[in-house]
C-alpha positions in Angstrom: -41.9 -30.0 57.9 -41.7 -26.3 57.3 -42.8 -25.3 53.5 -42.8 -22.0 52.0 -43.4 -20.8 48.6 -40.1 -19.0 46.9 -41.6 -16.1 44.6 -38.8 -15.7 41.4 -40.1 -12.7 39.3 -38.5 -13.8 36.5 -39.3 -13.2 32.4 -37.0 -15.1 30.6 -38.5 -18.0 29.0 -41.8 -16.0 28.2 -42.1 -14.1 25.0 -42.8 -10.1 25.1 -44.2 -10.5 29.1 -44.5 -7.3 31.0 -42.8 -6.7 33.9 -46.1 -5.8 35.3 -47.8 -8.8 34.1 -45.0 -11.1 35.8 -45.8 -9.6 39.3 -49.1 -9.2 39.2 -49.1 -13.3 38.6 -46.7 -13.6 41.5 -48.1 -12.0 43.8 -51.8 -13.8 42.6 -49.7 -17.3 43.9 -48.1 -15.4 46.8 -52.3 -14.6 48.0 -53.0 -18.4 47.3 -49.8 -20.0 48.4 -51.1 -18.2 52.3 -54.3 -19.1 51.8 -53.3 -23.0 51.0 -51.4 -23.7 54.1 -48.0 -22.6 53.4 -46.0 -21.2 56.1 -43.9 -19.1 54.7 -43.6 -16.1 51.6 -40.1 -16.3 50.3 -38.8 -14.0 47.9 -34.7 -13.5 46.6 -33.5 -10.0 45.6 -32.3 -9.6 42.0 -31.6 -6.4 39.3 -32.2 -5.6 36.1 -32.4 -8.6 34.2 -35.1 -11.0 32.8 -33.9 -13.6 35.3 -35.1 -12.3 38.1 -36.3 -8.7 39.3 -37.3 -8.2 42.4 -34.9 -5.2 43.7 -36.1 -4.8 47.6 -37.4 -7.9 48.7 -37.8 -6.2 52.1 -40.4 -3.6 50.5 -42.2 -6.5 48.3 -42.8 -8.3 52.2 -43.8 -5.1 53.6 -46.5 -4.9 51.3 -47.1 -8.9 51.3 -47.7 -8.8 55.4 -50.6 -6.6 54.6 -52.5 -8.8 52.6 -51.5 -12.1 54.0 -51.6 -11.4 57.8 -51.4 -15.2 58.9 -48.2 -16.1 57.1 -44.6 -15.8 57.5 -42.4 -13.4 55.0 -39.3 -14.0 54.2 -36.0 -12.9 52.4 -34.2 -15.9 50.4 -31.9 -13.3 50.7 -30.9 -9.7 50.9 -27.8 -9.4 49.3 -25.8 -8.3 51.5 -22.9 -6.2 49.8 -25.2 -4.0 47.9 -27.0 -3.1 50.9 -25.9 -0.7 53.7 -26.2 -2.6 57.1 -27.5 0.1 58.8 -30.4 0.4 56.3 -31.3 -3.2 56.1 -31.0 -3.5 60.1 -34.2 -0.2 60.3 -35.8 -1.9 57.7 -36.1 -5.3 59.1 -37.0 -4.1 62.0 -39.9 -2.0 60.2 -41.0 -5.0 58.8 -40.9 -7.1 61.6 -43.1 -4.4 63.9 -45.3 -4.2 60.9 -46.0 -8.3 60.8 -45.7 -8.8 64.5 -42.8 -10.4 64.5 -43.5 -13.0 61.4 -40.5 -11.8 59.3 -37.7 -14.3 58.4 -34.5 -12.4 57.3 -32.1 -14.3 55.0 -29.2 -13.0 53.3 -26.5 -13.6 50.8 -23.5 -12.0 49.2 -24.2 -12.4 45.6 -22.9 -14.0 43.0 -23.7 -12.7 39.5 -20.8 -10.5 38.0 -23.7 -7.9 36.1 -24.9 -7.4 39.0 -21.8 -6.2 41.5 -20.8 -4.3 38.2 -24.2 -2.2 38.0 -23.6 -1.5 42.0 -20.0 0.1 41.1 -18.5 -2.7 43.3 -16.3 -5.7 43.2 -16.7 -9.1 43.7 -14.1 -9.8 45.1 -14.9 -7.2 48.2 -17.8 -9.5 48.4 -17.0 -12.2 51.5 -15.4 -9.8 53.1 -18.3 -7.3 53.0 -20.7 -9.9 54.2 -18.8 -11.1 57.0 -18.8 -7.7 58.2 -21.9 -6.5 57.8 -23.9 -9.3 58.6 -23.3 -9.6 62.1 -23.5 -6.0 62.3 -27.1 -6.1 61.0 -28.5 -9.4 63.5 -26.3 -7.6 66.3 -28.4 -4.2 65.9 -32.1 -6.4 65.7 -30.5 -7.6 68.6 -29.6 -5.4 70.6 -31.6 -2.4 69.0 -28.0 -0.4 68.4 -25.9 -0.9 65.6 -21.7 -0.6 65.2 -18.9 -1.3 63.1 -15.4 -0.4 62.8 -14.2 -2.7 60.2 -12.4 -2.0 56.9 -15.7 -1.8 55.3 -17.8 -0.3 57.7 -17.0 2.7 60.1 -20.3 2.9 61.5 -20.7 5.1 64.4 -22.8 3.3 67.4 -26.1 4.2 66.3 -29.8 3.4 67.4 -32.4 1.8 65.6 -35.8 2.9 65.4 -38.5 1.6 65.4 -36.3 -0.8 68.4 -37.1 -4.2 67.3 -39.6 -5.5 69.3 -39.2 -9.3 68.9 -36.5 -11.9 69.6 -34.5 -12.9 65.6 -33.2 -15.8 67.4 -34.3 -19.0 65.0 -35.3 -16.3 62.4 -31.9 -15.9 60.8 -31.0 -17.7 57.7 -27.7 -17.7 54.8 -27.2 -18.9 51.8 -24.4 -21.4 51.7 -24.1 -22.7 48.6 -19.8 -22.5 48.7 -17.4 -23.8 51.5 -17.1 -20.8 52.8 -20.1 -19.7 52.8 -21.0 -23.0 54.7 -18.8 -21.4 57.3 -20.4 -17.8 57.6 -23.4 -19.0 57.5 -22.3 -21.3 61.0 -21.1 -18.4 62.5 -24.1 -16.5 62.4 -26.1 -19.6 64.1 -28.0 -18.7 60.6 -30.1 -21.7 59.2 -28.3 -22.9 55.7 -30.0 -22.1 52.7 -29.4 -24.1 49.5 -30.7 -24.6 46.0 -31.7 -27.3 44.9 -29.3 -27.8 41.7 -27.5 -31.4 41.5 -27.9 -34.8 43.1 -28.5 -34.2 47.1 -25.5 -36.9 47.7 -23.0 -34.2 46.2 -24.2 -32.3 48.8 -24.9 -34.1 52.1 -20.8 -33.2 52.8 -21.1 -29.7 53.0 -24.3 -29.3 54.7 -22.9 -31.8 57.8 -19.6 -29.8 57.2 -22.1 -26.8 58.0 -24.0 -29.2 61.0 -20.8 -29.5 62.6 -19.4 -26.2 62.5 -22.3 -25.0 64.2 -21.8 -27.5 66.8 -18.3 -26.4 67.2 -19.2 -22.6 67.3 -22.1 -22.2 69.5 -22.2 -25.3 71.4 -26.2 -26.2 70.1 -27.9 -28.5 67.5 -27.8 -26.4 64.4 -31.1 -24.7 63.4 -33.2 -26.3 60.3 -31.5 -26.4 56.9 -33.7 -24.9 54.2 -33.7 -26.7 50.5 -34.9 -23.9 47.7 -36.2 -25.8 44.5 -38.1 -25.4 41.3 -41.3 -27.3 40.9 -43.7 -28.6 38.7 -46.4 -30.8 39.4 -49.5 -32.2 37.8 -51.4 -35.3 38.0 -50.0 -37.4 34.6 -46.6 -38.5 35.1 -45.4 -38.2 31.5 -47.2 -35.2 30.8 -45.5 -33.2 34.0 -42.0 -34.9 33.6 -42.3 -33.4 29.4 -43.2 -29.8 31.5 -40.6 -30.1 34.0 -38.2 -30.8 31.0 -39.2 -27.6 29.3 -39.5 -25.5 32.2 -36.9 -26.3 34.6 -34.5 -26.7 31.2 -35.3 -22.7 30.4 -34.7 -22.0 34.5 -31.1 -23.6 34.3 -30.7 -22.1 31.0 -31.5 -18.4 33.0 -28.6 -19.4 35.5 -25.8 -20.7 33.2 -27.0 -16.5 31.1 -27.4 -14.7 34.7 -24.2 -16.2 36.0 -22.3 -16.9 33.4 -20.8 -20.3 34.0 -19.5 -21.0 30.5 -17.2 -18.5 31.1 -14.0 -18.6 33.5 -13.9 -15.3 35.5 -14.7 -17.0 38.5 -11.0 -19.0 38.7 -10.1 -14.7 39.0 -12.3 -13.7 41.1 -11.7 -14.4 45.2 -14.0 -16.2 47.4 -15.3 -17.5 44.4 -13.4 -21.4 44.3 -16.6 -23.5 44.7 -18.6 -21.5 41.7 -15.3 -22.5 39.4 -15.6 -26.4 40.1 -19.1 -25.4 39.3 -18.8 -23.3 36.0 -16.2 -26.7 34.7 -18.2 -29.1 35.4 -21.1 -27.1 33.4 -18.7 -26.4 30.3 -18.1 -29.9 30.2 -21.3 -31.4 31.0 -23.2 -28.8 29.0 -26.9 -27.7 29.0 -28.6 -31.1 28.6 -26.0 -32.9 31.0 -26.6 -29.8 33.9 -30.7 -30.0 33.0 -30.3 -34.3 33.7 -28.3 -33.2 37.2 -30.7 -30.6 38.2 -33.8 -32.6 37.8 -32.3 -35.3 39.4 -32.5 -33.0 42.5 -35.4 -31.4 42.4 -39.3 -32.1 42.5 -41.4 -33.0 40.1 -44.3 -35.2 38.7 -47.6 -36.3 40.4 -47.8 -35.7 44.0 -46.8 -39.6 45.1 -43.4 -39.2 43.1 -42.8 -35.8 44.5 -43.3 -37.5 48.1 -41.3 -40.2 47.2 -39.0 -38.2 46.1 -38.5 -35.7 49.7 -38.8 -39.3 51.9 -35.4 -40.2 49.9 -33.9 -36.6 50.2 -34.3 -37.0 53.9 -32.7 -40.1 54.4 -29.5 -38.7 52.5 -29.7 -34.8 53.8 -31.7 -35.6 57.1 -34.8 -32.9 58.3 -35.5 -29.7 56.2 -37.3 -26.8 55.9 -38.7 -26.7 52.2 -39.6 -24.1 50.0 -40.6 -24.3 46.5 -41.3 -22.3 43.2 -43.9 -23.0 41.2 -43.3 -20.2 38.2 -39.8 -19.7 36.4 -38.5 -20.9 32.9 -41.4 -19.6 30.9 -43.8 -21.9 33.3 -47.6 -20.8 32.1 -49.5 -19.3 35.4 -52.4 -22.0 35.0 -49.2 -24.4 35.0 -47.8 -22.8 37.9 -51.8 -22.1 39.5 -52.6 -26.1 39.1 -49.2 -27.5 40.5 -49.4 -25.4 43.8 -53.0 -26.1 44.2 -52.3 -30.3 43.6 -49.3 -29.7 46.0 -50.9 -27.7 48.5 -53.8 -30.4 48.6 -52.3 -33.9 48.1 -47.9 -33.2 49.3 -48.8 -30.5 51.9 -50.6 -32.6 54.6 -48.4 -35.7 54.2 -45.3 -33.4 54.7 -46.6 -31.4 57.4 -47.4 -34.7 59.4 -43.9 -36.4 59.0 -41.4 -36.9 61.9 -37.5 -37.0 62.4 -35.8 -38.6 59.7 -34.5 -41.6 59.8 -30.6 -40.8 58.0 -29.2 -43.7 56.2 -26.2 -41.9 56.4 -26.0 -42.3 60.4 -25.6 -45.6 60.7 -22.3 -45.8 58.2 
């Protein structure tokens, strides 16, 4: 199994803590994540808020290659509409000259109304803009040249430079965490990326909905899915599942603030259908019943649960590609220090050594 480390930058949950402070202690886990055996440096891209800020996750990798020269970088994702394609297509391929070919280039298409509104655009611009641009951007790291003349994009054919110099193919992932998404993220040949956020048999439809469309698209096995999650680990059971409880609680508190799922704007806005069944069934469930759901999915505990735990994941979702967050919700860094340390020594190696699920699912 692949297993990177996702890198938040996130304040809320921490009382009066610099911005400074919170990536000077990223980056600190980022140094030690590469030096423990991780494959990968994940980062996402969010503005101006304490729930996340890490505007150019391209530039934060840049400067991560440097210090970490035997690890992967990766973007989990550039957000897509607030980018112009012909400037993320140069600086990818900056980045990927600079690392020698170790970048992994995600992207999304955002999701958090603050956020389009700060950018002066609209959300409901925002599938359309993706599935424009997106192709544009892994046809021009491609083929070194990029072009558009879609309603969005009228982008003369145009070269890039520095030419890309290695092959993107298996380096391409999308989040798909709505249908449609699913089916963008197919098109591209793009491996899925999803957040670990309620019980993986919710989900098993729409990532084989994804499998197959691949299938049907390209003609291949589908690339690796990648599963994003929130962790806490430590060696006394109770102790860690009280932590997760605080910690992971103040992360899903951050999402139901960043997005705003209490409220109904996404029933208005299009593109958007999947986040509405998402945004009732948190009204209605509340805080507590969405902290039960989300811990049901994701990792925590001593390091035997937390195997325990991914063996069952696999038999529902099949293989995956994992990467994991050890600091968000107010999580303490000698919290977040000692559960990647314990996870890096005792989950790491088992992980690493497992082969192909066996899917319970496959014989139904």
């Amino acid at each position: 199994m692949d297993v990177g480390m996702m890198m938040v930058f996130a304040s809320y949950g921490w009382d009066n803590c610099p911005d400074a402070r919170v990536w000077e202690e990223e980056i600190r886990l980022a140094r030690l994540a590469a030096d423990s055996g991780f494959d990968c440096l994940w980062s996402a891209e969010h503005h101006f808020n304490d729930y996340s800020f890490v505007p150019d996750n391209i530039q934060l990798m840049t400067y991560l290659t440097a210090l970490n020269p035997n690890v992967d970088v990766g973007t989990a994702a550039v957000i897509v509409p607030w980018h112009d394609p012909l400037r993320v297509a140069e600086n990818a391929a900056v980045l990927d000259l600079l690392s020698k070919g170790r970048l992994r280039l995600g992207l999304g298409r955002g999701l958090a109304r603050r956020e389009f509104a700060a950018f002066r655009l609209s959300m409901d611009e925002s599938r359309g803009r993706f599935d424009e641009a997106a192709p544009m951007i892994i046809n021009a790291l491609k083929t070194g040249f990029i072009e558009g003349d879609g309603p969005f994009y009228k982008q003369p054919r145009t070269a890039i430079r520095p030419r890309p110099q290695h092959s993107f193919d298996g380096r391409i992932y999308a989040v798909a965490s709505s249908e449609d998404s699913v089916v963008s993220a197919a098109k591209l040949g793009a491996h899925m990326v999803i957040f670990a956020d309620r019980p993986w048999e919710m989900r098993a439809p729409t990532i084989e909905r994804g499998r197959e469309l691949h299938r049907q698209f390209h003609g291949t096995e589908p690339p690796s899915l990648m599963l994003t999650e929130f962790c806490v680990c430590g060696s006394d059971l109770a102790a860690t599942e009280a932590e997760a409880r605080q910690y992971q609680g103040k992360f899903v508190e951050s999402n139901f603030h960043h997005y705003e799922f209490l409220g109904e704007h996404f029933k208005n806005v299009k593109g958007y259908d999947a986040y509405q069944q998402k945004a009732e069934i948190a009204r209605k469930a509340g805080l507590e019943g969405a902290l039960t759901s989300f811990m049901q999915a994701a990792s925590w505990g001593t390091p035997d649960k937390i195997l325990r735990g991914l063996e069952a994941r696999r038999q529902v979702v099949g293989d995956f590609e994992l990467n994991v967050a050890f600091r968000f919700g107010g999580t303490p860094y000698e919290v977040s220090e000692r559960g990647l340390k314990l996870f890096a020594r005792e989950v790491l190696p088992v992980v690493k050594s497992w082969g192909p699920a066996k899917v319970a699912r496959a014989a139904e």
